[in-house]
C-alpha positions as CSV (number, residue, x, y, z in Angstrom):
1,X,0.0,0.0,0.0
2,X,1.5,3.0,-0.6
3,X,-0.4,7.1,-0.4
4,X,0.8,10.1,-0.1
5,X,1.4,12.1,3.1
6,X,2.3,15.3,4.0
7,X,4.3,17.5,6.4
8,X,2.1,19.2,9.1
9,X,1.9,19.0,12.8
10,X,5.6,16.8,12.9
11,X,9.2,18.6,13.1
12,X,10.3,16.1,10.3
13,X,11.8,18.2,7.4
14,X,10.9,15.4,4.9
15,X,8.0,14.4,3.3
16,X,6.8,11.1,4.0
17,X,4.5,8.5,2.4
18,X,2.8,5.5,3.6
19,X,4.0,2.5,2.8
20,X,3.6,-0.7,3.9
21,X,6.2,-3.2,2.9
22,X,8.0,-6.6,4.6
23,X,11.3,-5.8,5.7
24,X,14.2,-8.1,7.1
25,X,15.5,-6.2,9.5
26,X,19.1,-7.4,11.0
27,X,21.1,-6.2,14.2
28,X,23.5,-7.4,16.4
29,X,20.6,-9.2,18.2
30,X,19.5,-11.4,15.3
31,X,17.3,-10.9,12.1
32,X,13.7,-10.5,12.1
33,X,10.9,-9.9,9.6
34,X,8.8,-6.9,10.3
35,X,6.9,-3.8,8.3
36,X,7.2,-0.4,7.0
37,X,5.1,2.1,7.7
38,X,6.2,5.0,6.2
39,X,9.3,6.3,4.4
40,X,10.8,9.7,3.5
41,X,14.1,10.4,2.0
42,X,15.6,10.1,5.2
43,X,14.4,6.9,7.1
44,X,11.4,4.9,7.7
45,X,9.2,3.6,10.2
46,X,9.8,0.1,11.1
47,X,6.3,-1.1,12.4
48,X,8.1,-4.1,15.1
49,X,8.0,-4.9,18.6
50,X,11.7,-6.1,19.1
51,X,13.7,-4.3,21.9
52,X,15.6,-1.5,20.5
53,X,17.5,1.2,21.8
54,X,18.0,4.8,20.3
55,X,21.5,4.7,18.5
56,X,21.2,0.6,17.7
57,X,22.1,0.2,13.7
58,X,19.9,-1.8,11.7
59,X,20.6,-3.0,8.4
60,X,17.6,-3.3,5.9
61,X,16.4,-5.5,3.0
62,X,13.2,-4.3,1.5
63,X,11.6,-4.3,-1.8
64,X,9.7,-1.1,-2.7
65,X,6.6,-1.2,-5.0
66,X,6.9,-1.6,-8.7
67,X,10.3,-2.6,-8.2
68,X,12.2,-6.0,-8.6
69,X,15.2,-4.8,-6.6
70,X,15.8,-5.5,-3.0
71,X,17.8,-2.6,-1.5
72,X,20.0,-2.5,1.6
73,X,19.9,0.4,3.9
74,X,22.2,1.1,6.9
75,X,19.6,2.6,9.2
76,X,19.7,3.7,13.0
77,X,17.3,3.9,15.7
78,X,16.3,7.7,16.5
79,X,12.9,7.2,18.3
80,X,11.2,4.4,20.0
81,X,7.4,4.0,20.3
82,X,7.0,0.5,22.6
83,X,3.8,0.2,22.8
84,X,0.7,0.8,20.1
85,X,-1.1,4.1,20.8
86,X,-4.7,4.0,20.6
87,X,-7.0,7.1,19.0
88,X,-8.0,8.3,15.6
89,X,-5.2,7.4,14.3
90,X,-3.9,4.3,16.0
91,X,0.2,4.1,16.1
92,X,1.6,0.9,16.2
93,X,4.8,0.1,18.7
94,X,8.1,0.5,16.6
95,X,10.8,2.7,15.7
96,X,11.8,5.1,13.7
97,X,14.9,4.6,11.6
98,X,17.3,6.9,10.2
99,X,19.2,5.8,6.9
100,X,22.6,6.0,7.0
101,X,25.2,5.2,5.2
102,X,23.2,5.5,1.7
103,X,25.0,4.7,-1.9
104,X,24.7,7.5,-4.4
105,X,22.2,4.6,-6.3
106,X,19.9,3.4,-3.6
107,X,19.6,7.0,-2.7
108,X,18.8,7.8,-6.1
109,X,16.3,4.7,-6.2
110,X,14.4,6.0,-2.8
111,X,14.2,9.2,-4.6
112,X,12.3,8.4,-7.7
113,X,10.2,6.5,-5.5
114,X,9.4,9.3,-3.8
115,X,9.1,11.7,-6.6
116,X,7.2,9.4,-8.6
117,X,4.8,9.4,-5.5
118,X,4.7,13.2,-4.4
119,X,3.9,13.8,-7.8
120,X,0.9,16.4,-8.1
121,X,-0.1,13.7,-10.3
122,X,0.1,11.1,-8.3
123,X,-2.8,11.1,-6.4
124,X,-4.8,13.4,-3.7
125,X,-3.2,14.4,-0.2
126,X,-4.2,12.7,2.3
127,X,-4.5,15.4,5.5
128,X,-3.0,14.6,8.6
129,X,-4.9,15.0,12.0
């Protein structure tokens, strides 16, 4: 699934889009197999329930939409949410990732992604509450 999102009412500097894709997510800990929730330029949120701690590196292997490429993504943990938050929105427990690290080509591959999705053609806004 992936719609557009925009900036409002967050101090992210990015725009962001839904998207909800399988992930392998691998740490020091282990691997595991968990979901995106929405990506920007910048990182992602890793919908997941797996202890984490702010600064803990994670690397990536996703698939985006419309693409047959699995990329890899040095990511690291800037925020924690462990529990799901209930409410109008419902927020699931996970963490938000920042990408690191990031090759000149899977940068350039996240952002035609993202362009091809910001697009004014690309669909309606969805507002934030």
């Amino acid at each position: 699934m992936v719609s557009r999102r925009r900036k409002g009412g967050n101090n992210r500097g990015l725009p962001r889009i839904d998207l909800e894709v399988q992930v392998a997510a691998a740490s020091d800990s282990g691997t595991h197999t968990a979901a995106t929730l929405n990506i920007s330029a910048g990182g992602v949120f890793l919908v997941t329930t797996q202890p984490s701690n702010v600064g803990d590196q994670l690397q990536l292997e996703l698939t985006l939409p419309d693409s047959k490429q699995c990329i890899s993504l040095d990511s690291k943990v800037r925020w924690m949410r462990r529990r799901r938050v209930a409410g109008r929105r419902a927020r699931p427990a996970g963490v938000g990732l920042q990408f690191i690290n990031l090759t000149t080509e899977t940068s350039s591959v996240i952002g035609s992604f993202l362009q091809a999705h910001l697009s004014p053609f690309a669909g309606r806004a969805r507002s934030r509450s």
